[in-house]
C-alpha positions in Angstrom: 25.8 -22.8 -53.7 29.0 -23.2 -55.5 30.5 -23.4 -51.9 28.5 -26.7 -51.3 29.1 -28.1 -54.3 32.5 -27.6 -54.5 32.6 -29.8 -50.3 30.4 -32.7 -51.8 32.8 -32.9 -55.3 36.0 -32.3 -53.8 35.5 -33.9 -50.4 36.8 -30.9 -49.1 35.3 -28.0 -46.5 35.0 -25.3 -48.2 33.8 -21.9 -46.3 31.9 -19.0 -48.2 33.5 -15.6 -47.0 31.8 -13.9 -49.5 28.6 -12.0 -49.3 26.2 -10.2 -51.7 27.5 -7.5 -54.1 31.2 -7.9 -53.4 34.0 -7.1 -55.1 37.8 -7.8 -55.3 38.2 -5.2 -52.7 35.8 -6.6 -50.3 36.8 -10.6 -51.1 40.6 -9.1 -50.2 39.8 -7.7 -46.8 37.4 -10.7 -46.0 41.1 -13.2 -46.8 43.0 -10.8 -45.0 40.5 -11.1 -41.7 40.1 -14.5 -42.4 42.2 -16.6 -39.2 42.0 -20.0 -39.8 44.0 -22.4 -41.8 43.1 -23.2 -45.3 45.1 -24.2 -48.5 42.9 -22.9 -51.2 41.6 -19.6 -51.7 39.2 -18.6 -54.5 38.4 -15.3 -55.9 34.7 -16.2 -58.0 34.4 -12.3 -59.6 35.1 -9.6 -61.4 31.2 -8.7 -62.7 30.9 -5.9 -59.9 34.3 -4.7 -60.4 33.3 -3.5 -63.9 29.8 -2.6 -62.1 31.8 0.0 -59.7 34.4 1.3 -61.6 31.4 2.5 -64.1 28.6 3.6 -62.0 29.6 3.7 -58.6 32.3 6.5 -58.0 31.4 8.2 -61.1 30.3 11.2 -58.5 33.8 11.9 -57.5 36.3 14.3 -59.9 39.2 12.2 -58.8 37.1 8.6 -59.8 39.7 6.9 -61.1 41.3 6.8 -57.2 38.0 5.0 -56.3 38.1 2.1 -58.8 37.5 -0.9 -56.8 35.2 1.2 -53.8 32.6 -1.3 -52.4 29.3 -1.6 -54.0 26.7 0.7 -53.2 29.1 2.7 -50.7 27.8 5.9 -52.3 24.3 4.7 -51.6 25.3 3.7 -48.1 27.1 7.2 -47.9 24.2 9.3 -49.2 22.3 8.6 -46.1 25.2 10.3 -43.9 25.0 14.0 -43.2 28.4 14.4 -41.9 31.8 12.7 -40.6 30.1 13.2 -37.0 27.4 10.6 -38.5 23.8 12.1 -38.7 21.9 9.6 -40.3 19.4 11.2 -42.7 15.4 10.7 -42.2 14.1 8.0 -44.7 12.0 9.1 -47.4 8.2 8.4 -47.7 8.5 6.5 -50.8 11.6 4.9 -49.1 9.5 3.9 -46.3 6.7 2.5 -48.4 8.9 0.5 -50.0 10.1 -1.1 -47.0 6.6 -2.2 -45.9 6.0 -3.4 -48.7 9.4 -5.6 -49.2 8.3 -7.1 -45.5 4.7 -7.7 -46.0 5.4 -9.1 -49.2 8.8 -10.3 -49.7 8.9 -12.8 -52.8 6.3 -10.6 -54.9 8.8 -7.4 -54.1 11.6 -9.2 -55.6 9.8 -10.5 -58.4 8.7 -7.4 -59.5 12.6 -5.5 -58.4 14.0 -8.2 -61.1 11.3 -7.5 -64.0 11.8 -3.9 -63.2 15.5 -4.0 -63.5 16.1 -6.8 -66.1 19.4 -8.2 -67.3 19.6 -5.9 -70.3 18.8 -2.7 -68.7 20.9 -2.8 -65.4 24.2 -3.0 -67.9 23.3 -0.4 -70.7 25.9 1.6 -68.7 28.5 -0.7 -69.6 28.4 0.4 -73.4 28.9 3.8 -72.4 31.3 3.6 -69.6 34.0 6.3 -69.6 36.6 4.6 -67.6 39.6 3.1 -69.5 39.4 -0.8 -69.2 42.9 -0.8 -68.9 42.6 1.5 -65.7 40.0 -1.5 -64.4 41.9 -4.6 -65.4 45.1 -2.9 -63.3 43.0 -2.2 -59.8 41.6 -5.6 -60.0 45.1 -7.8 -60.8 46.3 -5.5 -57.9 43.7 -7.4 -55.6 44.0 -10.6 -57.1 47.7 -10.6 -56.5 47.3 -9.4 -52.9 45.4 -12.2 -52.5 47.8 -14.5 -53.8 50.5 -13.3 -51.8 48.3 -13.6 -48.7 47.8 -16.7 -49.5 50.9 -18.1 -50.3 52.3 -16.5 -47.5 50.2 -18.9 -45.7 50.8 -22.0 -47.5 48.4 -21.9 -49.7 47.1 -21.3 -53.5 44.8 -19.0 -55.1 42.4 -19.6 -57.7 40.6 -16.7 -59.6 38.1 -17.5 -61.6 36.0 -15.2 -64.0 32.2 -15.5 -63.5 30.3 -15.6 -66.5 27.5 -13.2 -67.5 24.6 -13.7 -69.9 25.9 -10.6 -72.3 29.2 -12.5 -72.2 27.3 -15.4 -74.2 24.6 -13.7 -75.9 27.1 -11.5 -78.5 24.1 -9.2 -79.5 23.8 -7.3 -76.2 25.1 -3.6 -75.7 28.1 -4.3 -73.3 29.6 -7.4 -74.8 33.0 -6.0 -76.2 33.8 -3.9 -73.4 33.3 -7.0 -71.1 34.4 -9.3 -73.4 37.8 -6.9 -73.6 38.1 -7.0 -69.7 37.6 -10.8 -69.5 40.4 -11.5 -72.7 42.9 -8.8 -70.5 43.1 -10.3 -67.7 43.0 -13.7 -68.6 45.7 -12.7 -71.1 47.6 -10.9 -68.7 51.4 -11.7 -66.9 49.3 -12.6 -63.8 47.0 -15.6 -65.2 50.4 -16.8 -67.7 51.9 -17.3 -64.1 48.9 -18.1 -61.3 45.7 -20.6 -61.3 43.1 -18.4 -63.4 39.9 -20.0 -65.0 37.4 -17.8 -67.2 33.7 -19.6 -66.9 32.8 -17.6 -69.3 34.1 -19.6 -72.3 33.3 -22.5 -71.0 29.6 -22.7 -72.4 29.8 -21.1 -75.2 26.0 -22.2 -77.2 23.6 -21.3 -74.6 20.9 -19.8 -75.7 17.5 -18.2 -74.6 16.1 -21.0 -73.4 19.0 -21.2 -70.6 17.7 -18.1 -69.2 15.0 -17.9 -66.6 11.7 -16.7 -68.3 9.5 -17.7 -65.5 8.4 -20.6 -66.8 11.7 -22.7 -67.5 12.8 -23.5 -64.6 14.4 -27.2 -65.5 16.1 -25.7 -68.3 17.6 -21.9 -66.7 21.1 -21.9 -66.3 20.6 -18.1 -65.3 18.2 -16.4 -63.7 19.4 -12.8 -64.8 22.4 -11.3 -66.1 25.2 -12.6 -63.5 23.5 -15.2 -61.0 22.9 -19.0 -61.7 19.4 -21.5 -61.2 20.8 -24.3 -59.4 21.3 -25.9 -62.7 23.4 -23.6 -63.1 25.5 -23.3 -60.3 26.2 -27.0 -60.6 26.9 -27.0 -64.1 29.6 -24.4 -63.2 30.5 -25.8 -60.1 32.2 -28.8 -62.0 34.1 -27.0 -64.6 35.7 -25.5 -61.1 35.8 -28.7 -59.4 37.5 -30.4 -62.4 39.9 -27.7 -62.4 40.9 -27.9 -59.3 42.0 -32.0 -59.7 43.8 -31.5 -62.6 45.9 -28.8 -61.3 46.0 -31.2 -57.8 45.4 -28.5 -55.5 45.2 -30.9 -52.6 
């Protein structure tokens, strides 16, 4: 993980309070619960911020109050009758599924990732009718929450944009309303004053053969559209790690 790699570089501890699918809303409330001493924090994101604000709370008329909702809170939702908390009955396919998923765990999530491949889980993003300006704002409002948290504590905070395979492949459908996002934020009044990185400039010729095709393995720095190989988490985990000694953090 970068967490790991990021201890054995640094020759630091560091502690993962993330968790899948999170966002900046999520990563906040996890700092603010968070009790111990520290004197970094850092906010790895923004991917399922974009993922939310465009698919996510698209059911509601007032949306745009609902930018930065957790992931898959609607899903979670859906299966709640009430306020008084009737779970709904699960579905027969639903079930199915879920016998299958245990009896078979590592063919279920092969075929899950070649059903729902890199280019079409973000087709929305071409088509997404919230104003990016609307996104960027919700998520500088958590990133500064953060910092002041942080530095309220003694300590610094680092945000740092992942990077995403239609971020470095130009020819996909979302890459300038990403693209946008990404150059706003790390444009904006908050990253000319605070630690902000954007990994997604940092490798900027990949090509096919860095993504996972089954078969490539030793050469993947992705495995689909937002998560590394371990190649690639430790090729990004020392553009972070080099960061973080020049600014000297500790």
């Amino acid at each position: 993980t970068v967490a790991a790699n990021l201890s054995e570089s640094l020759g630091i501890n560091v502690h993962n309070r993330n968790a899948p699918s999170w966002n900046t809303h999520q990563e906040l409330v996890a700092l603010v619960k968070y009790t111990q001493p520290y004197s970094l924090s850092i906010s790895l994101t923004l991917s399922n911020d974009i993922t939310v604000a465009c698919v996510e709370n698209v059911i509601w008329d007032n949306k745009f109050n609902y930018i930065d909702a957790p992931e898959s809170y609607i899903a979670i939702s859906a299966k709640i009758d009430d306020l008084r908390g009737s779970i709904k009955g699960r579905s027969i396919s639903r079930v199915v599924k879920d016998v299958l998923k245990s009896l078979f765990p590592d063919t279920y999530t092969l075929l899950y990732k070649v059903k729902n491949n890199s280019e079409n889980i973000n087709k929305f993003v071409s088509k997404c009718s919230v104003p990016k300006n609307i996104i960027v704002k919700k998520f500088l409002e958590n990133q500064q929450a953060m910092l002041d948290i942080s530095s309220a504590r003694g300590a610094e905070h680092l945000l740092v944009l992942q990077p995403l395979w239609s971020l470095i492949q130009k020819n996909t459908l979302n890459y300038n309303y990403k693209r946008d996002i990404y150059d706003r934020i790390i444009n904006s009044e908050y990253c000319n004053k605070n630690l902000c990185l954007d990994l997604s400039t940092v490798f900027p010729n990949l090509n096919s053969t860095h993504m996972f095709n089954g078969k490539n393995l030793d050469q993947a720095i992705f495995i689909d559209q937002a998560h590394f190989s371990d190649l690639g988490t430790e090729a990004y985990s020392r553009i972070i790690s080099t960061f973080i000694e020049n600014k000297e953090i500790f």
